[in-house]
N, C-alpha and C positions, 0 to 999 in steps of 0.2 A: 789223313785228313778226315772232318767231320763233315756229315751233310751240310750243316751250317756253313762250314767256310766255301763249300761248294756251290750254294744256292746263290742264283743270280742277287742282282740289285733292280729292281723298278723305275721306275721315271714318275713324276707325281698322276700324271694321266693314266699311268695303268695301276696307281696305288689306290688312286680315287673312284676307275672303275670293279676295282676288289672289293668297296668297303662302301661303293653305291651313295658317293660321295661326291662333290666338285673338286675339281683342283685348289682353284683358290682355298677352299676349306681345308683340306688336305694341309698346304702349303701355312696355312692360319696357324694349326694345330701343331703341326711339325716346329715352328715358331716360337710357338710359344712352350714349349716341350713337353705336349701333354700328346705326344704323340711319337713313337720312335721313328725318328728319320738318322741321317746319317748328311749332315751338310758338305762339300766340297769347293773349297774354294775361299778367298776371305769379302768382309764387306758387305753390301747389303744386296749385290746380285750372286749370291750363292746359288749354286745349285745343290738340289736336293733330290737323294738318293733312299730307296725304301727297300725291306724284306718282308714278302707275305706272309712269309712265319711268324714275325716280329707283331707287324700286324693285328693278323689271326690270334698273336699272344694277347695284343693288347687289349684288345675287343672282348675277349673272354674272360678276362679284370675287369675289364669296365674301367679303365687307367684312364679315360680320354671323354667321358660321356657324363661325369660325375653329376649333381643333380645341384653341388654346391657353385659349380663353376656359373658364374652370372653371364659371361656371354653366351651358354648355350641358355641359359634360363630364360636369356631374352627376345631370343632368335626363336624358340619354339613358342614362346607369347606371343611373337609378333607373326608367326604362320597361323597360329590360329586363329586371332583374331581377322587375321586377312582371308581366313578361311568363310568367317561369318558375317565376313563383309565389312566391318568396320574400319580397316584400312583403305 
């Protein structure tokens, strides 16, 4: 067996605390597939399952944070500006 098949599975709560993240974001991303998660279950109460290696893989590509993806483009527009007040 490899380390991989041996390393646990996560819960989105402690994916989200690895990657300094919310759930719901976690859960967004994993979603939409720009994030590897591993779903279980069918429909649209899936549960969802993660590896911090997968993770930690991803975040080091930059697979998940891209600069082209408009929802994140939008959500850190919208922190800033609420940062200076204009929200």
């Amino acid at each position: 067996m490899t380390s991989e098949a041996l390393e646990r599975f996560v819960d989105a709560d402690e994916a989200a605390t690895f990657l300094s993240l919310t759930r719901r974001r976690i859960l967004e991303l994993a979603r939409a597939a720009k994030l590897p998660g591993h779903p279980i279950g069918e429909g649209t109460r899936r549960v969802w399952r993660f590896r911090l290696s997968e993770l930690a893989n991803a975040l080091t590509k930059n697979v998940f944070t891209s600069q082209h993806d408009a929802g994140i483009r939008k959500r850190a527009g919208t922190r800033h500006r609420a940062a200076l007040g204009a929200v």
